[in-house]
C-alpha positions in Angstrom: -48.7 -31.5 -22.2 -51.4 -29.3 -20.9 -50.5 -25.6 -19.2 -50.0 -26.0 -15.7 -47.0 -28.9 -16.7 -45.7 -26.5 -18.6 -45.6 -24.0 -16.0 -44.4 -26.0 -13.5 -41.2 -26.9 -15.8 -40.9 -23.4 -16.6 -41.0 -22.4 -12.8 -38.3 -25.2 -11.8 -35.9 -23.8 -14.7 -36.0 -20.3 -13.4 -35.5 -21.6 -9.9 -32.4 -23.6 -11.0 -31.3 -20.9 -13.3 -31.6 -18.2 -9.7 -29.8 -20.7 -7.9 -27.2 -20.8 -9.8 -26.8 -17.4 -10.3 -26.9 -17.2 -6.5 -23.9 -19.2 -5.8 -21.9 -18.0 -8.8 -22.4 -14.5 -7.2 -21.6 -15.8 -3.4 -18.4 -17.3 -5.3 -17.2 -13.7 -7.1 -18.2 -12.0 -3.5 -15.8 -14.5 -1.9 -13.4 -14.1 -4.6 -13.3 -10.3 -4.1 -13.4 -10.3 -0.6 -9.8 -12.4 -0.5 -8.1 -9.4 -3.1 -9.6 -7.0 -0.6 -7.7 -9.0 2.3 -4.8 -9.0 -0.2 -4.4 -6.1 -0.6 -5.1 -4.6 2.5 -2.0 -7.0 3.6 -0.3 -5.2 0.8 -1.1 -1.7 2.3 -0.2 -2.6 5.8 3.2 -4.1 4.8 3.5 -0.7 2.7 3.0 1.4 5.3 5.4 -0.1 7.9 8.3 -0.1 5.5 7.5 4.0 4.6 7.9 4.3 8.2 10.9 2.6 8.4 12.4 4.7 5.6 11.0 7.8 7.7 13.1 6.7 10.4 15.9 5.9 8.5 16.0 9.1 6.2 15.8 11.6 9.7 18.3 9.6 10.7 20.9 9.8 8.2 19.7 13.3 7.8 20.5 14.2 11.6 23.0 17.6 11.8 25.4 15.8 13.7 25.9 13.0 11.4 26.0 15.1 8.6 29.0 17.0 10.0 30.6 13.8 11.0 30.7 12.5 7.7 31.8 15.6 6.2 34.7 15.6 8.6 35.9 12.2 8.6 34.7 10.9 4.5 35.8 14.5 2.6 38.5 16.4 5.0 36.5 19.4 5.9 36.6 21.1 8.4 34.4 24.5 10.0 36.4 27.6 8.8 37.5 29.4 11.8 38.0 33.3 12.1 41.3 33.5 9.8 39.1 31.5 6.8 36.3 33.9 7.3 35.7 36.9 5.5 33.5 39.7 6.2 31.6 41.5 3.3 30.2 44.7 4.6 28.4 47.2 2.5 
């Protein structure tokens, strides 16, 4: 076998071996690209339920209902002037 055989043999490996190391990285690029997707998803499905639990928690959190449930759940009631005391110094 002389030297430019050789070379040519030699060239056509390292051109397979860059192919395939082009398609294997085009595959991992792909593969990467649908976690990103993924996990955007993720994010975005995140964020609509934190604002639903936002909404939820002012809400339940609201001064009205607060004192409603107080009233009607535990019996209490707003102390009027005779359940009052004044502390002065």
């Amino acid at each position: 076998m002389n030297s430019t055989a050789s070379l040519v043999i030699l060239m056509a490996a390292l051109c397979f071996c860059s192919s395939i190391a082009v398609a294997y990285s085009k595959h991992l690029s792909v593969k990467a690209y649908g976690e990103l997707s993924l996990n955007q998803q993720i994010i975005d499905a995140l964020d609509v339920q934190w604002s639903q639990l936002q909404i939820e928690e002012s809400t339940f959190s609201e001064y009205g209902r607060v004192e409603r449930t107080a009233r009607d759940r535990l019996d209490m009631s707003f102390p009027g002037l005779d359940g009052s005391v004044m502390i002065v110094r």
